[in-house]
N, C-alpha and C positions, 0 to 999 in steps of 0.2 A: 471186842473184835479179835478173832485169832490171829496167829497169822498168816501174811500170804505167802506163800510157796506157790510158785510159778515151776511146773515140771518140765515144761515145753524147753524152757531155756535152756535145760541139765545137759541138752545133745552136743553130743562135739562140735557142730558147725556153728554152734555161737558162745564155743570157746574163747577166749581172749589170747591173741597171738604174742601174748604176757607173760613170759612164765620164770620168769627169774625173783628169787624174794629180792635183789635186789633193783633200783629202777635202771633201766639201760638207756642208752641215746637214742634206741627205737619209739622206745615210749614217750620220750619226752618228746623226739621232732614229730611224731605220726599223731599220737594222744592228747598231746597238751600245746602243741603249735599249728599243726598243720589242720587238724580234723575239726576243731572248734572255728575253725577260721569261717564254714559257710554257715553255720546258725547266727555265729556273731556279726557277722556281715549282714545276713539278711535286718538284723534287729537294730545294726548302726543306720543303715537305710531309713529305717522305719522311722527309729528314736529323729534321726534329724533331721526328715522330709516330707513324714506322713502326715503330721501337720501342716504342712506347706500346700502340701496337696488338697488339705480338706478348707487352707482356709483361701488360695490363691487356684485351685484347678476347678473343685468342685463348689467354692464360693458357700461356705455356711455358715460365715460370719453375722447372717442376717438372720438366720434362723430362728424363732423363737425371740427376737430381739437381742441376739447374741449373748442369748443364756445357753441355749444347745452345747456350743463348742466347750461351754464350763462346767454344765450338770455335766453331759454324758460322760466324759474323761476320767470322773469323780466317781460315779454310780459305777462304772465297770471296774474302774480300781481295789471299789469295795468288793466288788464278787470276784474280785481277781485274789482277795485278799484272804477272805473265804476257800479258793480252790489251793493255795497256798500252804494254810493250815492241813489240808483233807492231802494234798501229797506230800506233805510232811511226815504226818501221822502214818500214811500208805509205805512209804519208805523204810521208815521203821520200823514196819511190820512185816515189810518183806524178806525172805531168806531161798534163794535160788544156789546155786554153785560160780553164780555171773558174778554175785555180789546183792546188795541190797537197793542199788542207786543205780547203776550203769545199766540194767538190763531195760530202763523204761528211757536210755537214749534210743533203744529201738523204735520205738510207737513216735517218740518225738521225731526222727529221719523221716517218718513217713507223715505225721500231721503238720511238718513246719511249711511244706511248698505248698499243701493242699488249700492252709486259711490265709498264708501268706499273699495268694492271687487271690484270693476273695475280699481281702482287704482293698483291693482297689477296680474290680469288675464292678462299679455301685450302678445301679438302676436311675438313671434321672429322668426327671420329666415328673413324677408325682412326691412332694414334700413326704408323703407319710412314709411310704415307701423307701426313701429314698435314708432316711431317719431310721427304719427296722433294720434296715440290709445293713448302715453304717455300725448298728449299736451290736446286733448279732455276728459279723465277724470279725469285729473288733474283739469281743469276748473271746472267740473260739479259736482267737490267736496266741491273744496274752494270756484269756483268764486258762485255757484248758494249753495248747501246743505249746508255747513259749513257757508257762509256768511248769509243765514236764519237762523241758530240756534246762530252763535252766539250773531248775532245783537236782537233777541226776550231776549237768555241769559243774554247780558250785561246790558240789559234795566229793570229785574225784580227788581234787589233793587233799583233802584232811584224810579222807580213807585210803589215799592211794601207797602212803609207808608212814610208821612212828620217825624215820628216820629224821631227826630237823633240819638236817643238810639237803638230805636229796627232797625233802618237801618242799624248802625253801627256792630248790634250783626248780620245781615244778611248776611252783608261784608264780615266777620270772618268766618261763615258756608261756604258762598258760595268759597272762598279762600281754606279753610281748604279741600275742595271737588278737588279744583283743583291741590294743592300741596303735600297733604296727599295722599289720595288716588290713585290718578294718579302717584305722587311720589313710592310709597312703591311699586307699580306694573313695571311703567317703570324704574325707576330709581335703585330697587334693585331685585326684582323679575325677571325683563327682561334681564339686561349684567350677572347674576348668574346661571341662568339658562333654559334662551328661546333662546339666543343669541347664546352658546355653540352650542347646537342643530339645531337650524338653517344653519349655517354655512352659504356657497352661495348656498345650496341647493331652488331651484326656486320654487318648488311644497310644502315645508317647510313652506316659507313664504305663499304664498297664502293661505296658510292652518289658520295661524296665523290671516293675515287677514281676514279671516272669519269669524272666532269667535269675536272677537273684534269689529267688524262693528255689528252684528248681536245682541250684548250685549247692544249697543247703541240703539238699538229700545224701550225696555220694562222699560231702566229710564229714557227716556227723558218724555214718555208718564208720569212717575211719577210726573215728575219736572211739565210738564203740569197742574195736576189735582191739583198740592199741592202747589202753588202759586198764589198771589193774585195781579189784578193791584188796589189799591186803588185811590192811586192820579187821574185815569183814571179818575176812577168816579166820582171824586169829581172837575175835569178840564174837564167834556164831550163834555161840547160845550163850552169852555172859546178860544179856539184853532179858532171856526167857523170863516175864512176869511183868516187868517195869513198863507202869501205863504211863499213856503220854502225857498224861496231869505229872506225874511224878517227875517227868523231865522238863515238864514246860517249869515247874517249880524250881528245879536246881538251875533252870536258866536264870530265872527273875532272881533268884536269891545269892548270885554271884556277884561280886562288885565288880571284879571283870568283865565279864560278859556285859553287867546293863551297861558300863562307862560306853565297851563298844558298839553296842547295837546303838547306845544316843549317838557314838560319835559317826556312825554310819548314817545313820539317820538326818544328821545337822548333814554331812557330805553332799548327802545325796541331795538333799534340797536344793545347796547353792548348786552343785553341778546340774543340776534337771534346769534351773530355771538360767543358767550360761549355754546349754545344750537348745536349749528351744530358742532363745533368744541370739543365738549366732548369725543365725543367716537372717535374720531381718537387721540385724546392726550393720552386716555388709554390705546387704542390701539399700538401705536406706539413712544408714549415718556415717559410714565409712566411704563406703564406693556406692556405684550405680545398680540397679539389679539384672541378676546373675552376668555381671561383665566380665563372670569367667575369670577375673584376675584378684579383685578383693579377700574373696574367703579365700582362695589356694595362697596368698602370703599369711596372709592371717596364721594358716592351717601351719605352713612349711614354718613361718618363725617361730610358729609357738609350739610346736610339735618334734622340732628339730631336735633340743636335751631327750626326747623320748629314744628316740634310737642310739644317741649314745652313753645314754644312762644305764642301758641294758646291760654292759660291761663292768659298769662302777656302781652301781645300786645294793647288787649282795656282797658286796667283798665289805662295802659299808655297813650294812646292815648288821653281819657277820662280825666288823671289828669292834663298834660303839651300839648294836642294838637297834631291832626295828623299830620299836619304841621312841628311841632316842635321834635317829636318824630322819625318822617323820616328822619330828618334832621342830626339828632347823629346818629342814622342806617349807615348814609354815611361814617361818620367819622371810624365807623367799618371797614366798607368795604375797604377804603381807607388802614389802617393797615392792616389786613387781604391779601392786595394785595400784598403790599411791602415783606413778611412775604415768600408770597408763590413764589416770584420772584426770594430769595435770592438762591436758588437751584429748579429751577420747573421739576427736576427730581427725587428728594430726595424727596418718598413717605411720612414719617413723617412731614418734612416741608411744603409738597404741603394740608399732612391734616388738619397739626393746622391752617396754613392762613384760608384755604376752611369754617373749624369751624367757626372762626372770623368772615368774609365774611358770613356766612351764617346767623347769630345772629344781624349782623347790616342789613341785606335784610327782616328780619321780617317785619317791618311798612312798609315798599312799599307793601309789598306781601299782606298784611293781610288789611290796611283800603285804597288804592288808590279810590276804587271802592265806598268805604263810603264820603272821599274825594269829586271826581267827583260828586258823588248825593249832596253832599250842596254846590257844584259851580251851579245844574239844581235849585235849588231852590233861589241861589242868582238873577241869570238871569232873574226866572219869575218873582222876587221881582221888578226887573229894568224894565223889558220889558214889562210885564204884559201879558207872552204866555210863551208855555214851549216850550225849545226845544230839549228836551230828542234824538227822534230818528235825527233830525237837527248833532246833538251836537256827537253821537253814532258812525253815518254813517263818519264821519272825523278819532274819537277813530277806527274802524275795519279798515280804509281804511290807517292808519296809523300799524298797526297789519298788515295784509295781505303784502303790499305793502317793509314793512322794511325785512320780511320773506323771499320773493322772491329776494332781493335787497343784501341780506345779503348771501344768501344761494348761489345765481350767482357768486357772487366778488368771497366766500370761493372756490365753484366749479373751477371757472376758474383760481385761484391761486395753487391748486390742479393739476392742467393739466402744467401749464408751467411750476410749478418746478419740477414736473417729478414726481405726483406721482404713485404709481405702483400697481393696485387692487389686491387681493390676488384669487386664481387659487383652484377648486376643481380638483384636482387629487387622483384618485380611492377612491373618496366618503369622501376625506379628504379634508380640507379648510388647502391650505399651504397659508400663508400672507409674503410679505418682507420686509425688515428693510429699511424705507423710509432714503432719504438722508438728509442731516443736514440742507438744503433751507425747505424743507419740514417740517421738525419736528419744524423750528424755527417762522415757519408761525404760525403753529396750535399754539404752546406758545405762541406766541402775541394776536391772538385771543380769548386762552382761559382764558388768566391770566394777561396779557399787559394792555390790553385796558380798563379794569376796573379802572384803576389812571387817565386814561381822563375822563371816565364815573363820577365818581364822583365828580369835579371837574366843570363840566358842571350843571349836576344835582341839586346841591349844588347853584349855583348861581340861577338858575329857582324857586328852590323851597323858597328861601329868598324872593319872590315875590308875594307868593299864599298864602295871608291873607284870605282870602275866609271867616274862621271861625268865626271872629270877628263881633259880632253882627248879627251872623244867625240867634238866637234865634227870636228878635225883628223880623224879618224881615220876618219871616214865619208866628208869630204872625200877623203880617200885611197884607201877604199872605189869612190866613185864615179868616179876618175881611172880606177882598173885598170878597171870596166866600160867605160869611154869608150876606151879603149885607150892613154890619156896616164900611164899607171901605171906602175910597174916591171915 
């Protein structure tokens, strides 16, 4: 396949209000804070209520004998994993004046509201029906909208400067957009008081997702205008010939790169299956369901090092290494866990651990993404080609794929041990008191598994020297573009 050149884009008026080689405070607060704020938002929604919905509003837990809620999640992850690879490959074959990644946040501004309300307008009244509409805009959120924004997303700061500083501070904006904001809405604004009100009211919800999907349109186009790909341009045609087998190859063949993508990979799993399983532990082993005050302490104690780590995270990172700085993070969390296990229904204990746990998750949360960008730079050191969207397309297909893998297992654990969805009677949400197989699941989920998690993690990350002699190495980078190279 040749490549794409998209001409449409070349016009001035979808220039990037970017223009300095260096990054400016425009970019960072407009590009990497502000503008990612409503796709991410729509997608924290999603990630940690749209199950809620399908198994507590639209009741399909019984489906199929509660194999439904485990195949489907599974089977779309796979095609989602599939469209992953195919915008990978598209990425890296495109070359515009936009960039090669940023110009398809356009089409995403416009398909994230469109499938975002289709995910929850479902047809009831007929099983089959009701099962097609679920499985096809499911797909044509994640597998096609969401898998175009967030693969253009995750690609801005490794492309957006070689700089390791100003990447690094790009890291921290673009993070702080994802945990902060998205945080303080879903995590404390949403179970205090949108969740109350909602109830299993159906027409509630759709209403909810309305607005949410439609918010997503006017910052992504921000995040559009107010980011830059630089390296693009400065690698336009350094890429011409190298197939994507050739880059998929210098990926696998890096001891770098595979340590990180397994340890993204282990990440993702424990956090997918804490992420699903939050709101049923507050629900029903913690506090009462949605009493509006459970998850919002939950959320604020354990969430609380998030915002002021945002200050102390790079100056750390910066003085002992991201590497090395993620690395104690662990040994947090590892405490933290134990902490939260000695009573995981004794709210003060579940908050101090959560606290702890939350203050050692800073360095993953805040530099992985800065991280990954000097593993794309070590690569092109070696390989002599980038393989950013190569290298991406594995990171979402590894995201998407753990989601759905993760979300099935929880679902259909959910169904054998009997769990029991709570009933609107005359416009009230009654919920019941799950039985002790059930509540003992969601505790291992939410709070167990974290002591393998780190322990995995922790050996991975003893592995990812990545950082050592970047500097040299990018200097080297920049000779061969200047033509003073070998």
């Amino acid at each position: 396949m040749k490549e794409i050149r998209v001409n449409f884009l070349d016009r001035t008026v979808f220039d990037s209000r970017v223009s300095s080689a260096d990054v400016k405070s425009s970019e960072k607060w407009f590009g990497y804070l502000v503008g990612p704020a409503g796709a991410l938002l729509l997608n924290a929604v999603l990630s940690s209520y749209l199950n809620v919905y399908y198994t507590d509003v639209l009741k399909l837990t019984g489906i199929w004998g509660g194999a439904f809620l485990m195949i489907f999640p599974i089977v779309s992850k796979i095609i989602d994993a599939i469209t992953n690879v195919l915008m990978g490959y598209i990425i890296d074959h495109t070359r515009t004046r936009q960039g090669r990644s940023r110009p398809y946040l356009l089409l995403a501004a416009i398909l994230l509201p469109i499938t975002g309300i289709l995910l929850f307008v479902v047809p009831q009244g007929n099983e089959t029906v009701e099962v097609i509409w679920i499985m096809l805009s499911y797909n044509l959120f994640y597998s096609i909208a969401y898998t175009i924004y967030n693969m253009s997303h995750n690609l801005m700061v490794p492309l957006s400067t070689r700089n390791s500083e100003q990447r690094g501070v790009l890291a921290v904006f673009n993070n702080v957009a994802n945990i902060m904001i998205t945080g303080i809405i879903v995590a404390l604004i949403f179970p205090m008081v949108v969740l109350p009100i909602l109830g299993v009211d159906k027409s509630k919800w759709i209403t909810m997702a309305c607005i949410f999907s439609v918010i997503a349109l006017p910052f992504t186009l921000l995040e559009y205008y107010y980011t830059k790909e630089r390296v693009s341009e400065e690698t336009a045609e350094d890429s011409t010939g190298v197939t994507f087998a050739q880059q998929m190859k210098a990926v696998f063949s890096d001891r770098y790169m595979v340590c990180l993508l397994l340890y993204f990979f282990f990440s993702s799993v424990f956090v997918s299956f804490k992420n699903v399983a939050l709101i049923y532990y507050c629900n029903y082993v913690l506090g009462s369901y949605n009493d509006g005050i459970t998850q919002t302490l939950v959320s604020v104690i354990g969430g609380l090092p998030m915002g002021i780590g945002i200050f102390a995270v790079w100056p750390l990172a910066k003085r002992f290494g991201k590497r090395n700085v993620t690395m104690a993070g662990y040994g947090l969390i590892l405490a933290g866990s134990i902490i939260c296990l000695l009573d995981p229904r004794n709210m003060v204990i579940v908050l101090i651990g959560s606290f702890i746990k939350s203050m050692g998750g800073l360095p993953s949360s805040y530099v992985f993404m800065a991280l990954m960008a000097d593993t794309y730079d070590h690569l092109e050191w070696k390989n002599g080609f980038r393989v950013d969207g190569a290298a991406m397309s594995i990171h979402s297909i590894i995201t998407v794929t753990v989601v759905g893998l993760c979300t099935g297992i929880f679902n259909l654990l959910l169904a054998r041990f009997g769990y029991v969805a709570p009933e609107l009677i005359d416009g009230v949400t009654v919920a019941s008191t799950q039985n002790p197989a059930v509540q003992n699941m969601i505790i291992f989920f939410y709070l167990a598994a974290d002591l393998l998690a780190c322990v995995i993690l922790l050996l991975l990350l003893s592995q990812i020297n990545v950082e050592k002699g970047l500097k040299e190495k990018q200097e080297e980078i920049a000779a061969r573009h200047h033509g003073t190279g070998e």
